[in-house]
C-alpha positions in Angstrom: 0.0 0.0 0.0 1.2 3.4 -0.8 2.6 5.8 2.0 0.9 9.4 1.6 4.8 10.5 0.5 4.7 8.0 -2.3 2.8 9.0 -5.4 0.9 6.3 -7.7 0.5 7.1 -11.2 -3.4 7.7 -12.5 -4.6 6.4 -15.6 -6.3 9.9 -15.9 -2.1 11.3 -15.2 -1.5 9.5 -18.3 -3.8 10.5 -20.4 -3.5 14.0 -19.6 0.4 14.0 -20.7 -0.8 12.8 -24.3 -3.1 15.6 -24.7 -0.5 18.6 -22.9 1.2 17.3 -26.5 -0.1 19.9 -29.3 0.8 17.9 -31.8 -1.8 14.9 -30.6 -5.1 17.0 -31.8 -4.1 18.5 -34.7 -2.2 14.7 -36.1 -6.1 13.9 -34.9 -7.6 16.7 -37.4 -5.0 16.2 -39.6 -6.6 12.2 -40.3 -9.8 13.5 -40.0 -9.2 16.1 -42.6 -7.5 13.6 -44.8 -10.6 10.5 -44.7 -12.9 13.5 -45.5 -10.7 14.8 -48.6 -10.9 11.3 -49.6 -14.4 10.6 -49.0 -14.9 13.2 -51.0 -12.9 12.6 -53.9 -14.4 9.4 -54.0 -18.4 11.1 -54.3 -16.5 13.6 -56.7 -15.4 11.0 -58.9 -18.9 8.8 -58.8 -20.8 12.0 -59.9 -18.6 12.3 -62.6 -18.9 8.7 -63.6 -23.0 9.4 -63.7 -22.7 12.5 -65.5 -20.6 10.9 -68.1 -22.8 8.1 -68.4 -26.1 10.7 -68.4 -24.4 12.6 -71.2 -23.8 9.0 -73.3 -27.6 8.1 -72.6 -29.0 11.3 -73.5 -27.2 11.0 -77.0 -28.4 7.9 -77.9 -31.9 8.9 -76.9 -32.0 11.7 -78.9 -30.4 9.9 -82.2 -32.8 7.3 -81.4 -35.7 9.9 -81.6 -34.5 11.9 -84.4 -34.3 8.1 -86.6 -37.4 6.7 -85.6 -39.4 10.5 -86.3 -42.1 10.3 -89.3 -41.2 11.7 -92.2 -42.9 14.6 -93.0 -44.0 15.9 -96.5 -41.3 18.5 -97.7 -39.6 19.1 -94.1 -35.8 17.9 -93.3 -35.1 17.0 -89.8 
């Protein structure tokens, strides 16, 4: 058992050391800030992917359209 001279380390002692160190939090916003940025790129990039593939669809629609439109007597599509 501990005399009241002798001191006994706390868990909560411990833990305050790590965050007295500045460099803890912002390394902790730093990954944060980084899985966002990637997160994201990654909805960035799937947006692009479905306009791209919007763009394509529309096309074909419309060249289907304009090829399967009656004729009409004396007008040009």
């Amino acid at each position: 058992m501990a005399t009241p001279t002798e001191t006994v380390p706390s868990r909560k002692h411990s833990h305050a050391h790590q965050d007295a160190n500045p460099l803890i939090p912002a390394t902790r916003r730093s990954h944060a800030s980084r899985r966002r940025a990637e997160r994201l790129e990654a909805d960035l990039a799937k947006a692009r992917k479905v306009i791209e593939v919007q763009g394509k669809l529309s096309a074909r629609l419309e060249h289907l359209a304009t090829d399967s439109a009656p004729a009409t007597h004396g007008e040009t599509t």
